[in-house]
Every structure is written in C-alpha cells, then in structure tokens.
C-alpha positions in Angstrom: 109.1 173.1 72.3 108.2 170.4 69.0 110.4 167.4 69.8 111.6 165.4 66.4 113.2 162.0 67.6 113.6 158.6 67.1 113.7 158.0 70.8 111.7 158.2 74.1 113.8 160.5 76.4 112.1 160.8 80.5 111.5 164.6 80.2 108.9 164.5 76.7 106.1 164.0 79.7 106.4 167.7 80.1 105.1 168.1 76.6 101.4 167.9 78.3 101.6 171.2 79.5 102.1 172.4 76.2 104.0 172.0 72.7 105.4 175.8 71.6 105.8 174.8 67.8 108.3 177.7 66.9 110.9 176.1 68.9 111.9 172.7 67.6 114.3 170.6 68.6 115.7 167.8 66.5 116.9 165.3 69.0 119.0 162.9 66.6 121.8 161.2 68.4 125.4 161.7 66.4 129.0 160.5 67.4 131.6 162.7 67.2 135.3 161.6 67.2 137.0 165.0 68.0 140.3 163.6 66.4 138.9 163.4 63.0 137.6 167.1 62.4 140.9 168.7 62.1 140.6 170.6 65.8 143.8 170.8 67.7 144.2 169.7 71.1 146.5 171.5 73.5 148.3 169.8 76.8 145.4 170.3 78.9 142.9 168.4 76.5 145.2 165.7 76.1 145.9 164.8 79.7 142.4 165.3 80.7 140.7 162.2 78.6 139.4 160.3 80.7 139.8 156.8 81.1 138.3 153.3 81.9 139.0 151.6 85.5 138.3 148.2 84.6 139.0 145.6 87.4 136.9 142.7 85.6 140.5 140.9 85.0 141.6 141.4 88.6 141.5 138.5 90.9 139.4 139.6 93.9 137.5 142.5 91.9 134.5 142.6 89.5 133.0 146.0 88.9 133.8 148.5 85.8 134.0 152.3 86.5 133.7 154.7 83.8 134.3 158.5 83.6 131.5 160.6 82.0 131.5 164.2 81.3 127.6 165.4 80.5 126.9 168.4 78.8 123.2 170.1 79.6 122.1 173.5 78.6 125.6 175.1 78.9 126.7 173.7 82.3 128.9 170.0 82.5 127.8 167.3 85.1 131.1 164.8 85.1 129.7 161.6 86.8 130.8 158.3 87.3 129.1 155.1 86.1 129.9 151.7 88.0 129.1 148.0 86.5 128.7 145.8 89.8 127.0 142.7 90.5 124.5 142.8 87.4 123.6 146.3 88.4 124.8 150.4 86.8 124.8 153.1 89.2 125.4 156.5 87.7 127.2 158.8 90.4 127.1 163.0 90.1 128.8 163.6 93.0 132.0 163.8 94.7 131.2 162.7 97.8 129.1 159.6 97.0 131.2 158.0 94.7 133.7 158.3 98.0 131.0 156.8 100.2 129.9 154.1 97.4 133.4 153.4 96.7 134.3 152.3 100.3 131.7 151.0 101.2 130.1 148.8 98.5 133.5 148.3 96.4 135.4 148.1 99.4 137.8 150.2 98.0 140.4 152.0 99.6 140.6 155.8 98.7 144.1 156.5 98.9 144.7 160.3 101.1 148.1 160.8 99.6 148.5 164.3 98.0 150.4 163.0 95.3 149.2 164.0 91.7 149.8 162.5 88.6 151.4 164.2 85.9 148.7 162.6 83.2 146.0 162.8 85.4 144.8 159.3 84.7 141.5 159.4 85.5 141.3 155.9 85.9 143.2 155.7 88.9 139.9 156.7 90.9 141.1 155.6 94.1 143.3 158.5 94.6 141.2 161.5 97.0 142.8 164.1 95.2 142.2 162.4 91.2 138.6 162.0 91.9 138.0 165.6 93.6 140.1 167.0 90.6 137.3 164.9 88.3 134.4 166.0 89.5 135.9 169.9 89.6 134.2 171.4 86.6 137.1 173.4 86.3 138.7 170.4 84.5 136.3 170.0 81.9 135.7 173.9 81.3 137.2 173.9 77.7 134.3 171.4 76.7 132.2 174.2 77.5 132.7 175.5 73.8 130.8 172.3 71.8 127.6 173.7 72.8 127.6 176.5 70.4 129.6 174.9 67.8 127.3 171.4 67.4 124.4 174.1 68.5 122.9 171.2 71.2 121.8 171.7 74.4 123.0 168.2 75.0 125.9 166.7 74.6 128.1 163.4 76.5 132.1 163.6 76.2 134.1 160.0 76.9 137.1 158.1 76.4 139.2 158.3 73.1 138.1 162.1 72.6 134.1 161.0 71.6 131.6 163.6 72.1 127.8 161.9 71.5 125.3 164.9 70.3 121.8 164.6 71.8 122.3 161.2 74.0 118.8 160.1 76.1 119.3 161.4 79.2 116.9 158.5 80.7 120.0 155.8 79.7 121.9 158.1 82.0 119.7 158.9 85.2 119.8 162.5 84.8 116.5 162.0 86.4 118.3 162.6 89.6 119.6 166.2 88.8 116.9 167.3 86.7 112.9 166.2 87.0 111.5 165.6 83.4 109.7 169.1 84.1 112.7 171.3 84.8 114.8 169.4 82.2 112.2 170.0 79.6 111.9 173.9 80.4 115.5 174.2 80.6 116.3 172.7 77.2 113.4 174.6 75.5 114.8 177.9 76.7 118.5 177.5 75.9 117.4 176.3 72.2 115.1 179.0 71.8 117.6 181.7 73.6 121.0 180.7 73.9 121.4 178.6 70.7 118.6 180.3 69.3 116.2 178.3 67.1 118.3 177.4 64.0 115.9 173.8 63.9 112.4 176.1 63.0 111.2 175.3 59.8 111.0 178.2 56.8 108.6 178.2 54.4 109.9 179.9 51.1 107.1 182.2 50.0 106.6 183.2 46.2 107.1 186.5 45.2 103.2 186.7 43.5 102.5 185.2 47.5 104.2 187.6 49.1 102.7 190.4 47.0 99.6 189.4 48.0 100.2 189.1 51.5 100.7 192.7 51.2 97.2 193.4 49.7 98.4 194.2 46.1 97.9 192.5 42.9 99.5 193.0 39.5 98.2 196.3 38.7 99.3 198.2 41.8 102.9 199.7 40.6 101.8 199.3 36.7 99.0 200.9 34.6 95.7 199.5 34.2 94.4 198.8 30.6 90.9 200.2 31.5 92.2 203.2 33.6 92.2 205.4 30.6 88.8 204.5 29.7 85.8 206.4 29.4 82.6 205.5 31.6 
C-alpha cells in the first residue's frame, strides 16, 4: 500500500516490508459535521451522541472524560479518553475504565439499573450507561460511513462530527492494533472492501493505445505502395 499524507501515523513503519503501489491510500484528514449534509437522523441517532463529562468546574474534581467512537477497517472501537493530572489516558475497554474510574478518579460507579431515557453518555458513572457505551451494538448504524466516505478510518464525537482519516498514533490505537497488523489490515480493506478508488489512471491516446496493440496506421486501411509493382 502507497501512503499520501501530510502526517506521521505509528503504523507507516510497516511500509519496510514492502510498498504495493496499486493500492494507495490518500490519508488526508477531513471534518465532517453530519448535520450539514442533508442526512436525516432517526430517534436512535439522536439520543446516542455522545457527550462530554467535564468535572473541571466541580469543587473536589479535576479530570475531563470524553466519549469516542473509532472506526477501523469496518469494525467500531468506542473508548474513552480521560484528562487527569497533566496526563490522557485513552480507555477501549469496559472493564478498565470501571477499574480506572474507582480507583484513580475515585469515582463511585453507581449499580442502579436505572436507564436514562436520552442515554446521556456523560453520566459515565452509571454501571449500566457505560456497559451500554462500550456495546457496539449502540454505535452499529455508524457502521454505514465506511462505504459512503470510502475510508478505512474514521472518529465519530460530540455534536454529530465524524473526522475522516484521523492519526491513529494521537489516539493510542497502538494498544489494539501493532503498527504491523494495523498496516495490513487497512491495505486489505482499501484494496478489497472499499476497493481502490485512490489508484491513479493514466489516460492513454488512441494512436497509444493502437500501438500497444502492435498496429500502426495502415493496419485497417490500404497502403499507398500495396498496389505497386516490384
């Protein structure tokens, strides 16, 4: 797979084993704000945005947690990303955000099996809100922007943005994927899922083409000598 970027991502390492120039993929980061293009949004869509848990103003609190949904190569990763004491932690997992919750944030994870009827995601201290988060049942209907931004890459957040091609380095994705099977994975969904709409064609003339063939200008038309004597 040809990489075109502006940007470093942790997975172009794997470009030592080998570049496959037929398949090229045209990293270029793009925001999308999914209310502006016209698509409609049913009940499900709209109480599923996911929100910010900021505590920052709070009195005896000072750590930020931020919902994520990451699209890779047609499956979702929702993970959490949590501001706290100068450092980000990015979380892909159900039960360690529980554990890191408790027992760095000292936060209490509520066991009551009540739901809310907006599912505010931001309300992360609720057992049955945060397993409902990380269910990728949830998210399933983002399933679709794959094939209709054709990326192998994209990151859904508040306010209905989807980010096209975001550098999964920023987000850690190291920890799911080493830069090897990251690399492999997103050459073969471009080149077979997606198929590789990025290639670039080169317009051949006619005469070109013709030539290509091994004929020239007299093959379909009388030659002026051919009637000649020898």
């Amino acid at each position: 797979m040809f990489i075109v970027s502006k940007f470093h991502d942790y997975y172009d390492t794997a470009i030592g084993y080998g570049i496959d120039k037929e398949c090229v993929y045209k990293r270029n980061t793009e925001k999308v704000e999914l209310l502006k293009t016209g698509e409609s949004f049913d009940n499900l869509e709209k109480i599923c945005n996911n929100k910010k848990y900021d505590y920052r103003n709070r009195k005896y609190y000072s750590y930020v947690i931020e919902n994520y949904i990451l699209g890779f190569c047609g499956k979702l990763y929702p993970f959490v990303k949590i501001i706290y004491e100068n450092d980000t932690y990015f979380i892909y997992d159900n039960d360690e955000f529980i554990d890191f919750a408790e027992n760095e944030l000292n936060l209490k994870i509520s066991k009551s099996s009540y739901k809310y009827y907006w599912r505010r995601f931001d309300n992360m201290n609720n057992l049955n809100e945060i397993r409902e988060f990380f269910d990728l049942n949830t998210w399933k209907y983002l399933e679709r922007y794959f094939n209709k931004y054709k990326t192998p890459i994209f990151l859904y957040r508040e306010n209905y943005i989807l980010e096209l091609n975001p550098c999964l380095k920023d987000l850690k994705f190291m920890k799911i994927k080493d830069a090897f099977t990251a690399f492999q994975d997103i050459y073969m969904y471009k080149a077979g899922v997606l198929g590789n709409t990025e290639k670039n064609t080169v317009n051949i003339d006619d005469k070109d083409r013709i030539k290509q063939r091994g004929f020239d200008k007299w093959s379909f038309r009388k030659h002026p000598d051919q009637d000649k004597k020898v």
